[in-house]
C-alpha positions as CSV (number, residue, x, y, z in Angstrom):
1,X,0.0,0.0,0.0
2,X,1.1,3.6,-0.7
3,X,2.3,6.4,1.4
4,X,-1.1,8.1,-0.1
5,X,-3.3,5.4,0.3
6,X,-2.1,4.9,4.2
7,X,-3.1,8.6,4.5
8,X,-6.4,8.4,2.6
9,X,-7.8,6.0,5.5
10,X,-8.6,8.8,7.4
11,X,-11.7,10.9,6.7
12,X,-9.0,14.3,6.3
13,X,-6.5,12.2,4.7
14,X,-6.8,13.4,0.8
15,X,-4.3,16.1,1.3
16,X,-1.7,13.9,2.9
17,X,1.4,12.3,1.4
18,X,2.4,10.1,4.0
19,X,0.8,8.5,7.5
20,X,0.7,10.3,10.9
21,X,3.6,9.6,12.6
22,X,2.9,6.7,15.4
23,X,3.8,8.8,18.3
24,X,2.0,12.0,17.2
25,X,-1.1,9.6,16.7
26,X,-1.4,8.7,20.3
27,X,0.1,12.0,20.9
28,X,-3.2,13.8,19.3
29,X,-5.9,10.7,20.0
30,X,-8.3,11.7,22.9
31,X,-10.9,8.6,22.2
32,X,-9.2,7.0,25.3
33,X,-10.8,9.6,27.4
34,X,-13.6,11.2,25.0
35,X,-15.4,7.4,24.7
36,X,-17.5,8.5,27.1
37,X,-19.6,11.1,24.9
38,X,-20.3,8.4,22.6
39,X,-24.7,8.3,24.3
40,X,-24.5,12.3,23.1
41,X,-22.3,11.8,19.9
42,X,-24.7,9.4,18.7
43,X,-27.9,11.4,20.1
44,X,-26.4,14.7,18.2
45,X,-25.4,12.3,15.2
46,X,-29.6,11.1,14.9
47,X,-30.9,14.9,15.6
48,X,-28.1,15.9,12.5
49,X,-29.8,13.3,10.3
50,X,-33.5,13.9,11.0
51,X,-32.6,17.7,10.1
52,X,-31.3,16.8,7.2
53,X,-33.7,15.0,5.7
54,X,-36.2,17.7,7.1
55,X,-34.6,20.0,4.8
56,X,-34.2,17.8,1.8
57,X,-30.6,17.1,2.2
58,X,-31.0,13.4,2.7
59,X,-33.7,11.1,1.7
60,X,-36.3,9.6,4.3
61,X,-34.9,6.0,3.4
62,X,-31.0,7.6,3.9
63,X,-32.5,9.1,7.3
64,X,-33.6,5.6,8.5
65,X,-30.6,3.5,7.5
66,X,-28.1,5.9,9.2
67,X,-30.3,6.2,12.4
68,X,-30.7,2.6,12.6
69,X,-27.3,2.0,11.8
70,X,-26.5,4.7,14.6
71,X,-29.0,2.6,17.4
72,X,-26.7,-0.6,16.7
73,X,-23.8,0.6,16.7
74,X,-24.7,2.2,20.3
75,X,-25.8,-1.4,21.4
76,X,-22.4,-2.8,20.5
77,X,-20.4,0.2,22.6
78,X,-22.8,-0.5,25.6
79,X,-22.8,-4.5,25.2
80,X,-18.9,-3.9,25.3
81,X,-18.2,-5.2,21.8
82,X,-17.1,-2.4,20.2
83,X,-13.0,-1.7,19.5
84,X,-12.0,1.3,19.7
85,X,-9.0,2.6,17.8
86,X,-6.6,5.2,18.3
87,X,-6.2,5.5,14.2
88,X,-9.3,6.6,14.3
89,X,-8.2,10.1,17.2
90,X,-11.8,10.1,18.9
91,X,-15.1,9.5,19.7
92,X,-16.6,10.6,16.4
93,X,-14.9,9.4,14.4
94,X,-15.0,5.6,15.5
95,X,-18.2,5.7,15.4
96,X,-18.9,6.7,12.0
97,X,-16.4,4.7,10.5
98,X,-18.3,1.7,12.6
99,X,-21.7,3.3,11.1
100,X,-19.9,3.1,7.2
101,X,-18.9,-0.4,8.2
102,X,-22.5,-1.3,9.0
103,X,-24.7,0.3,6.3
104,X,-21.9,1.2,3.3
105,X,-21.7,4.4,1.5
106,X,-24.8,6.5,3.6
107,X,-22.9,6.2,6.2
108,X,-20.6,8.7,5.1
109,X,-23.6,11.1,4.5
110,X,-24.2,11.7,8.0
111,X,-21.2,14.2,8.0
112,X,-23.0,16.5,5.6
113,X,-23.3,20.4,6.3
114,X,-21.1,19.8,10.1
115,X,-18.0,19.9,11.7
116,X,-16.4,17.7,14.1
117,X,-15.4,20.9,15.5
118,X,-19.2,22.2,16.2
119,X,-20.4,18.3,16.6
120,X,-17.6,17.8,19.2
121,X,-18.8,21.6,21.4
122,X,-22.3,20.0,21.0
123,X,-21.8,16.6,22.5
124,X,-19.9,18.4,25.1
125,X,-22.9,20.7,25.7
126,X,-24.9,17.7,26.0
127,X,-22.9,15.6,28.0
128,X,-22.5,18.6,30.6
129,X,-26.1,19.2,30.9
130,X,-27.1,15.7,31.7
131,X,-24.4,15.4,34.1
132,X,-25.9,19.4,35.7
133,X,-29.1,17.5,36.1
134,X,-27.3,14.7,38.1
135,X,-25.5,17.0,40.3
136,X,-28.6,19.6,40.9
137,X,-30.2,16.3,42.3
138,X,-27.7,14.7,44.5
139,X,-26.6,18.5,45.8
140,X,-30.7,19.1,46.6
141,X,-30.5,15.6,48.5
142,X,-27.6,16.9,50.8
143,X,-29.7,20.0,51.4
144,X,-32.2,17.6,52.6
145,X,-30.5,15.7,54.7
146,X,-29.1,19.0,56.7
147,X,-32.3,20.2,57.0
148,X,-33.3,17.1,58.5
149,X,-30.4,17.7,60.7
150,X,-30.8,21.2,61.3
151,X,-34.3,20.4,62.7
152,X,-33.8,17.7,64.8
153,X,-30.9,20.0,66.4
154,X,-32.7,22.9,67.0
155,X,-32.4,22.9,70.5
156,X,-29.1,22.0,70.4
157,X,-26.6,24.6,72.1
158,X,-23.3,24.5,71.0
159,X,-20.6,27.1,71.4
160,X,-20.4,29.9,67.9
161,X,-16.8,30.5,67.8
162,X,-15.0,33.4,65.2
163,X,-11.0,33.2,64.9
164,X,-11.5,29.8,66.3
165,X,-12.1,31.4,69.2
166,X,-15.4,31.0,71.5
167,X,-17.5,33.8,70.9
168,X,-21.3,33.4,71.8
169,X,-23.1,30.4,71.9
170,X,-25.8,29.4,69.1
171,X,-27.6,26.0,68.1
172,X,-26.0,23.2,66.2
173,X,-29.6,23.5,63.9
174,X,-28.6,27.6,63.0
175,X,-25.2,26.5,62.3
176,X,-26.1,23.6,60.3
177,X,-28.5,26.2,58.2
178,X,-25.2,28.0,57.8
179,X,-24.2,25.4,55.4
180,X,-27.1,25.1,54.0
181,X,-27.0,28.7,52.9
182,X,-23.9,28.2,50.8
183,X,-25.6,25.4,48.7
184,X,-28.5,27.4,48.4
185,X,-26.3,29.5,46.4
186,X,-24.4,27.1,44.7
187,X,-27.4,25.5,43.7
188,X,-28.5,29.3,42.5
189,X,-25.2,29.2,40.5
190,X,-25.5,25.6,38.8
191,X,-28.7,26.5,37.6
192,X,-27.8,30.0,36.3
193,X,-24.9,28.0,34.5
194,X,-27.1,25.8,32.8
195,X,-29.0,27.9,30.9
196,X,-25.4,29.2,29.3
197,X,-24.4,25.6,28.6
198,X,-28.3,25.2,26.8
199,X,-27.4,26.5,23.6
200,X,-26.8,24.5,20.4
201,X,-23.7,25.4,18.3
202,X,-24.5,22.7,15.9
203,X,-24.8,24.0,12.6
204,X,-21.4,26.7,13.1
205,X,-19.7,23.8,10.8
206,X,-15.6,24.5,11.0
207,X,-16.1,27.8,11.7
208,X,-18.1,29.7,9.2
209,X,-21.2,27.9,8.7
210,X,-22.4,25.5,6.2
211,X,-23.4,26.3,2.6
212,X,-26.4,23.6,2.7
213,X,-30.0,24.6,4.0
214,X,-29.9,23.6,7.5
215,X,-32.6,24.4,9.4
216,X,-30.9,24.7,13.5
217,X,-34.1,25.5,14.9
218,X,-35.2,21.8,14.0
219,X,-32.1,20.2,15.7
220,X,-32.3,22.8,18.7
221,X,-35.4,21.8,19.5
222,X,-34.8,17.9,18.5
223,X,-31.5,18.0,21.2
224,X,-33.9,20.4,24.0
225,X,-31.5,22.7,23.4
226,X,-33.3,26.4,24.3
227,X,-32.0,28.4,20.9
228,X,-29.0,27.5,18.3
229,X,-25.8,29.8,18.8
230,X,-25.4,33.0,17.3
231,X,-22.4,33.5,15.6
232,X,-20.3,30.1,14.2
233,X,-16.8,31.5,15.0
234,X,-17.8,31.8,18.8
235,X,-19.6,28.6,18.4
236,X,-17.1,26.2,17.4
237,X,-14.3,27.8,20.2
238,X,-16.2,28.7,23.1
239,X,-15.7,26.8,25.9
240,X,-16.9,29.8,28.7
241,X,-19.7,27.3,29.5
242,X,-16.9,24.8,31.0
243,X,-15.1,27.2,33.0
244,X,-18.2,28.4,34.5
245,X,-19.1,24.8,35.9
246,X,-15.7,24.7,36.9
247,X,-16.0,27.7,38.6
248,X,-19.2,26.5,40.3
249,X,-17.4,23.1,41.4
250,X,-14.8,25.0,43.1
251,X,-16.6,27.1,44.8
252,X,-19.4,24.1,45.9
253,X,-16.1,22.5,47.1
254,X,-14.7,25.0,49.2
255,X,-18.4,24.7,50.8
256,X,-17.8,21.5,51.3
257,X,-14.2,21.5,52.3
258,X,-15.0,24.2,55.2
259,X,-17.6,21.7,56.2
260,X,-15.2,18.8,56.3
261,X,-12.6,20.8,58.3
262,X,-15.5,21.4,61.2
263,X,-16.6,17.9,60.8
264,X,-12.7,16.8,61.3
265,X,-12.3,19.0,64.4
266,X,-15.7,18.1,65.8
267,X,-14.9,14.8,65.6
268,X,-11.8,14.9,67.0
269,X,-11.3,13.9,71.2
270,X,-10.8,17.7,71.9
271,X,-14.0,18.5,70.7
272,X,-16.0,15.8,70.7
273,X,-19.0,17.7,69.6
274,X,-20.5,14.6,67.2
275,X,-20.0,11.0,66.0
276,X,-19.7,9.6,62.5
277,X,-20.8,6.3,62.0
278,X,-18.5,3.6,61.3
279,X,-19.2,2.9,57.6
280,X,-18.2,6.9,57.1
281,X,-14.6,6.3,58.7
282,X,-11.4,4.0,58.9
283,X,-9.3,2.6,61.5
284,X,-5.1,2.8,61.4
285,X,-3.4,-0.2,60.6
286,X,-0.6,0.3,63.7
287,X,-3.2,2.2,66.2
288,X,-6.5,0.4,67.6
289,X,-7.9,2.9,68.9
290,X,-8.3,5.4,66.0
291,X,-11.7,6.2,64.2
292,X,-10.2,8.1,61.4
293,X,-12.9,10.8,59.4
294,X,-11.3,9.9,56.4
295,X,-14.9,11.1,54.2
296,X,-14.6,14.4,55.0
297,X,-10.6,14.3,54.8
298,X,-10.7,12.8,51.6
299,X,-12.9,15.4,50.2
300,X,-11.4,18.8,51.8
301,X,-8.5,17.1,49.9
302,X,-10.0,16.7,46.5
303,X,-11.0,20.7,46.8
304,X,-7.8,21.3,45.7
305,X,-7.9,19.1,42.7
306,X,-10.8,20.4,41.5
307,X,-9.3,24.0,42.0
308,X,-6.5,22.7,39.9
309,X,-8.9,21.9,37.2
310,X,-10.4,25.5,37.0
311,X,-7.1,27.2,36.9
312,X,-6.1,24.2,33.9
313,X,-9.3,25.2,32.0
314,X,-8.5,29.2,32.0
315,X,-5.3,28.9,31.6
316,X,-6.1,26.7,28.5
317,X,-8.1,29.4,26.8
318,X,-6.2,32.5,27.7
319,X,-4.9,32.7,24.4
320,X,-6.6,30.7,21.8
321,X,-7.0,32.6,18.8
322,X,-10.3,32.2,17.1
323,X,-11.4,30.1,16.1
324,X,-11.6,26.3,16.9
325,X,-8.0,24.7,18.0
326,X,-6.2,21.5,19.1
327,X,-5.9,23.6,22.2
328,X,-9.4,22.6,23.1
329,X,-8.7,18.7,22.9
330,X,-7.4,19.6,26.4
331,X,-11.0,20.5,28.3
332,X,-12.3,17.0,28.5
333,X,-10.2,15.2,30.8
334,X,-10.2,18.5,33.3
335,X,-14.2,18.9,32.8
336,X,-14.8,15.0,33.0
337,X,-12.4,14.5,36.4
338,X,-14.3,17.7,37.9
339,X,-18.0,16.2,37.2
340,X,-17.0,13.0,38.5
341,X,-15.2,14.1,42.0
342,X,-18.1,16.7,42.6
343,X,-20.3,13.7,42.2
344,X,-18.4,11.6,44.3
345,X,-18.3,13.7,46.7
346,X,-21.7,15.1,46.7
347,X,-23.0,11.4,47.0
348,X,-20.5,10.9,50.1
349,X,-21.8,13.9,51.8
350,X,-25.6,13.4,51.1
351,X,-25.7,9.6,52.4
352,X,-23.2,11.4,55.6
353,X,-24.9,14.0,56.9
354,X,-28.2,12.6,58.0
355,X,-26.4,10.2,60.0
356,X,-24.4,12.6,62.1
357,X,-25.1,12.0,65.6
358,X,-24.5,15.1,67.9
359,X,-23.4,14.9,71.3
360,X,-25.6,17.3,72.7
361,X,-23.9,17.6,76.6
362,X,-20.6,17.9,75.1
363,X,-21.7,20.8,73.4
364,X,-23.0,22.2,75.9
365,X,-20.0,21.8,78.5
366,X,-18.0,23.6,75.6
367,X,-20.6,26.7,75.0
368,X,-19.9,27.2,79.3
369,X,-16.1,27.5,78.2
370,X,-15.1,30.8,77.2
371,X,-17.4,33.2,78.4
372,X,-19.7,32.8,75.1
373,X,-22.6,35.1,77.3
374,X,-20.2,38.3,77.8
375,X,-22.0,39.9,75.1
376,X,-25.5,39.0,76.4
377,X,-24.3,40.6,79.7
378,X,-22.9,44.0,77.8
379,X,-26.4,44.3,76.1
380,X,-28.2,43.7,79.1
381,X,-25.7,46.8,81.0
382,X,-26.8,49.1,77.6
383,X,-30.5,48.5,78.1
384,X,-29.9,49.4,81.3
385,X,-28.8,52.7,80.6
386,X,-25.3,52.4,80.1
387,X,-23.0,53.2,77.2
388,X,-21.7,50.5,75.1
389,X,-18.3,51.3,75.4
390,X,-18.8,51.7,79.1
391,X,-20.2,48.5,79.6
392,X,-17.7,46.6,76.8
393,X,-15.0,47.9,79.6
394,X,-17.3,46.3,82.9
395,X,-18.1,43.1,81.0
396,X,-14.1,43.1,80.1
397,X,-12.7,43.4,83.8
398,X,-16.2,40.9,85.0
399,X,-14.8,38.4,82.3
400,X,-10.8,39.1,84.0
401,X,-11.7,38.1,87.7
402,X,-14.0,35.2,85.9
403,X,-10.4,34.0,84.4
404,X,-8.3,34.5,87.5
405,X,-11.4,32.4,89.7
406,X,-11.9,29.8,86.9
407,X,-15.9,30.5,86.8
408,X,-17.7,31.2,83.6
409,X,-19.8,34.2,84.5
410,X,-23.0,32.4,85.0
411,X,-21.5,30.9,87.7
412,X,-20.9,34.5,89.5
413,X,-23.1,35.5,91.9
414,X,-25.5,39.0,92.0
415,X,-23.4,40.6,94.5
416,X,-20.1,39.9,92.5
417,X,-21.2,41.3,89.3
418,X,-22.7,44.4,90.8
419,X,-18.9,44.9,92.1
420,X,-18.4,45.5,88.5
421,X,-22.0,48.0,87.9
422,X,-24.4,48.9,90.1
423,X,-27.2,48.5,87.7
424,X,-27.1,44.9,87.7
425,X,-30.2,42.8,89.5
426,X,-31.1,39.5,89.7
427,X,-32.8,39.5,85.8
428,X,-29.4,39.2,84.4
429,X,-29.2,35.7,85.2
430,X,-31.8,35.4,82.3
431,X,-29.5,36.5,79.8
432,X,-26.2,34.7,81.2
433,X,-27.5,31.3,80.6
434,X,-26.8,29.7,77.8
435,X,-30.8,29.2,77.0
436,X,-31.4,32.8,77.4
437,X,-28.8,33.7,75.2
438,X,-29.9,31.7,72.6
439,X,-33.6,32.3,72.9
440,X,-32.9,36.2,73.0
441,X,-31.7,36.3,69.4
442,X,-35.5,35.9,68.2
443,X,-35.5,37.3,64.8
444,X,-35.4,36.2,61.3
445,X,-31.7,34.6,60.7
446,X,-31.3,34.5,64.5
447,X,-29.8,31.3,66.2
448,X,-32.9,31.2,68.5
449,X,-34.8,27.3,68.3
450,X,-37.7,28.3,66.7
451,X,-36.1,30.6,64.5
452,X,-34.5,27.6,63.2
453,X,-37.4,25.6,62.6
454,X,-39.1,28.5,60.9
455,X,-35.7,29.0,58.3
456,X,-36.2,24.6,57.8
457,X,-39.8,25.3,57.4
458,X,-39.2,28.0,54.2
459,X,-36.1,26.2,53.6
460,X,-38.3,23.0,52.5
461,X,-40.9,25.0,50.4
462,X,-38.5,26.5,48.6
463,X,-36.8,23.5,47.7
C-alpha cells in the first residue's frame, strides 16, 4: 500500500502524502478519554440526520438507514463489543467509520453540512447538561438531609466560635442552616450556568457555517436545546460554558471542604461535639484505637484538585486565537475529572450528613467554656442605661476576675457582678444562661430554636 493510500484512510487524509507519525497519533488521539460522549455523539449524530432530511438534504430511506445504523452501533459500545481505535483520534470518528462499516456508503452522509469541530462543542454541551441534572439532584438531596439535621438539632446549644475562638453560643440547627446557605447559592449558580451551557452550536460547521440549508431550529429543538448559537466563529471555540461549571465546582467544594474541616475538628477527642458512623470512617493499621474521618478528609482534599482543574481550563483558553483549536482537545479530561469528584463527593456527603449524631452535653459543657454570654451581659448593661463602650469595659474586667477564679460568668453571683456595675439585679441571670442567650436572638436569621425551625420550614418550600 502507498504512502497516499495509508493517508487516505482517514476521513482528512486526501491532502496527505504520508501516515501520521505513530507517536503523534497517540500523541493527538483523545478517544481513550472522549469514549464517554459516545450516548450524546450518537444522540447529536440522529438529531443531525432527522434535520437533514427535514430540509431535503438526505432522503427519508438515507435518514432511517443511518439512524438505525447509529442505534446498533450504540448497542455494540454499551454491550462492550465495540474496538475502539486510536487510528481513528476520537469519539466521532470511530463511530462513523463503525456506522460506514454497517450500512456502506450512507454512512458517510451523516457528515454533511457539520463539523467535528461544532459536533464535538455540542456533544460536550450535551454531556454537561445531563451530568448538571445529576448533580442539581444529588446536591438538593444533601440539602435535605441538613435540613433534617438542622431540625432535629434545633435545640441544640453549642458554642459559635470566630478566629476559632469562642464567641457566643448558638444551636448546632442555625449552624447547620449556615451550610445550607452556601448550597443554596451554589445550587442558585448551577442553575444560572445551565441555561449558558443550553445553547446548540451545531450548525457553526468549521467555523463559518455551512453552505447547505440547515434548518438549526429543528435540531435545537430535537437536542432540547433552548436556541442554536449566534455567531459560528464563537460557536465552534467557546468553551466559557466549561469554565463556569468549573467555577461553580470549586466554589461548591470549598463549601464542602470548610464543612469537612469542622466535621474533622468536631470529631476529634478535643472536641467531641459529634460522632460519624462507622461505615463513614477507617481505623489505622498500627493504632487500635483510632476512628479516622477519612470522608470528609478525603474530600477537603479533593477541593484542591478540582481548584486545579479550573485554573487548567483558563489557563487553557487565555490565548486561543479564534477560532476552533487542538488547544481545546485539552477541556475534557479536566471537565470530566471535575463532574466526577463533585459527584463523588456530593454522593459521600448526602448519604453522611443525616447520619451525624451530635453529642448534645458535650456541646453544651464547651458553649460554658469561654465566656460565650459576655456579650449577652454587655447588652443587658446598655439596656440598662449604660454606654456600650462603658459596659464593653465592665463586662471586660467581670470576664478578668472570671479568668483569674476559673468560673464562667453564669457561675458568679448578683453581689459579685454588681462589684463591676451597680445597675445589675437578679434578671441578668436570664440572659447569662446559655438558654437565654440563645432564645434572646428571636428574629429572622437568629440562632434562636424556633427561629430555626421556621428557616427549615421555608427552607423546604423553597426546595
Amino acid at each position: 500500500m502507498t504512502d497516499q493510500n495509508k493517508s487516505a484512510e482517514k476521513p482528512w487524509g486526501g491532502r496527505f502524502t504520508e501516515p501520521t507519525d505513530a507517536f503523534v497519533e497517540r500523541f493527538t488521539a483523545s478517544v481513550g478519554f472522549d469514549q464517554r460522549l459516545y450516548h450524546h455523539d450518537i444522540t447529536g449524530s440522529i438529531a443531525h440526520a432527522t434535520m437533514l432530511a427535514e430540509v431535503g438534504v438526505l432522503t427519508v430511506e438515507e435518514r432511517d438507514t443511518i439512524i438505525d445504523g447509529l442505534k446498533a452501533v450504540k448497542a455494540d459500545i454499551e454491550a462492550g463489543t465495540f474496538q475502539w481505535s486510536v487510528s481513528l483520534e476520537d469519539v466521532h470518528m470511530n463511530i462513523e467509520a463503525r456506522l460506514t462499516d454497517r450500512i456502506g456508503i450512507t454512512g458517510k452522509k451523516l457528515h454533511t453540512g457539520r463539523s467535528r469541530n461544532d459536533q464535538v462543542a455540542t456533544d460536550i454541551r450535551l454531556y454537561l447538561r445531563d451530568e448538571i441534572d445529576v448533580i442539581a439532584e444529588e446536591l438538593k438531596r444533601l440539602q435535605t438531609g441538613l435540613l433534617d439535621l438542622a431540625e432535629r438539632e434545633a435545640d441544640t446549644i453549642m458554642p459559635g466560635f470566630t478566629h476559632l475562638q469562642t464567641a457566643q453560643p448558638v444551636t448546632f440547627g442555625h449552624h447547620l442552616l449556615a451550610w445550607y446557605e452556601m448550597l443554596v447559592r451554589d445550587a442558585e449558580r448551577l442553575q444560572d450556568c445551565r441555561k449558558r451551557v443550553n445553547v446548540m452550536p451545531l450548525g457553526a460547521a468549521a467555523l463559518a457555517g455551512t453552505t447547505y440549508p440547515i434548518d438549526r431550529s429543528i435540531t435545537a429543538r430535537l437536542l432540547g436545546f433552548d436556541r442554536p448559537s449566534e455567531n459560528s466563529l464563537d460557536s465552534v471555540s467557546d468553551r466559557d460554558f466549561a469554565i463556569e461549571f468549573c467555577s461553580f465546582a470549586a466554589l461548591l467544594m470549598t463549601h464542602l471542604s470548610r464543612f469537612s474541616e469542622e466535621l474533622v475538628l468536631w470529631t476529634s477527642a478535643q472536641f467531641d461535639f459529634i460522632d460519624l458512623p462507622d461505615r463513614f470512617c477507617t481505623g489505622s493499621s498500627i493504632m487500635p484505637q483510632k476512628k479516622n474521618p477519612d470522608v470528609p478528609e478525603l474530600v477537603r482534599g479533593k477541593t484542591g484538585r478540582v481548584n486545579g482543574h479550573l485554573i487548567s481550563l483558563l489557563t487553557l483558553m487565555k490565548s486561543q486565537p479564534l477560532a476552533y483549536n487542538k488547544d481545546n482537545q485539552e477541556d475534557k479530561e479536566p471537565l470530566f475529572d471535575t463532574v466526577d469528584t463533585v459527584k463523588g463527593c456530593l454522593k459521600a456527603y448526602a448519604d453522611m450528613i443525616p447520619a451525624i449524631e451530635a453529642r448534645a452535653d458535650n456541646m453544651r459543657v464547651a458553649a460554658k467554656r469561654g465566656f460565650s454570654t459576655a456579650t449577652d451581659l454587655a447588652d443587658y448593661l446598655v439596656k440598662k442605661g449604660v454606654a456600650f463602650r462603658d459596659a464593653h469595659e465592665i463586662v471586660g474586667k467581670a470576664v478578668a476576675f472570671g479568668v483569674a477564679e476559673s468560673r464562667d460568668l453564669s457561675e458568679m453571683t448578683t453581689d459579685e457582678l454588681k462589684r463591676f456595675s451597680d445597675v445589675i439585679t437578679e434578671d441578668v441571670f436570664d440572659v447569662l444562661t446559655l438558654d437565654g442567650s440563645v432564645q434572646a436572638r428571636d428574629h429572622l436569621g437568629g440562632t434562636a430554636p424556633d427561629q430555626v425551625r421556621a428557616a427549615v420550614t421555608r427552607a423546604r418550600k423553597a426546595l
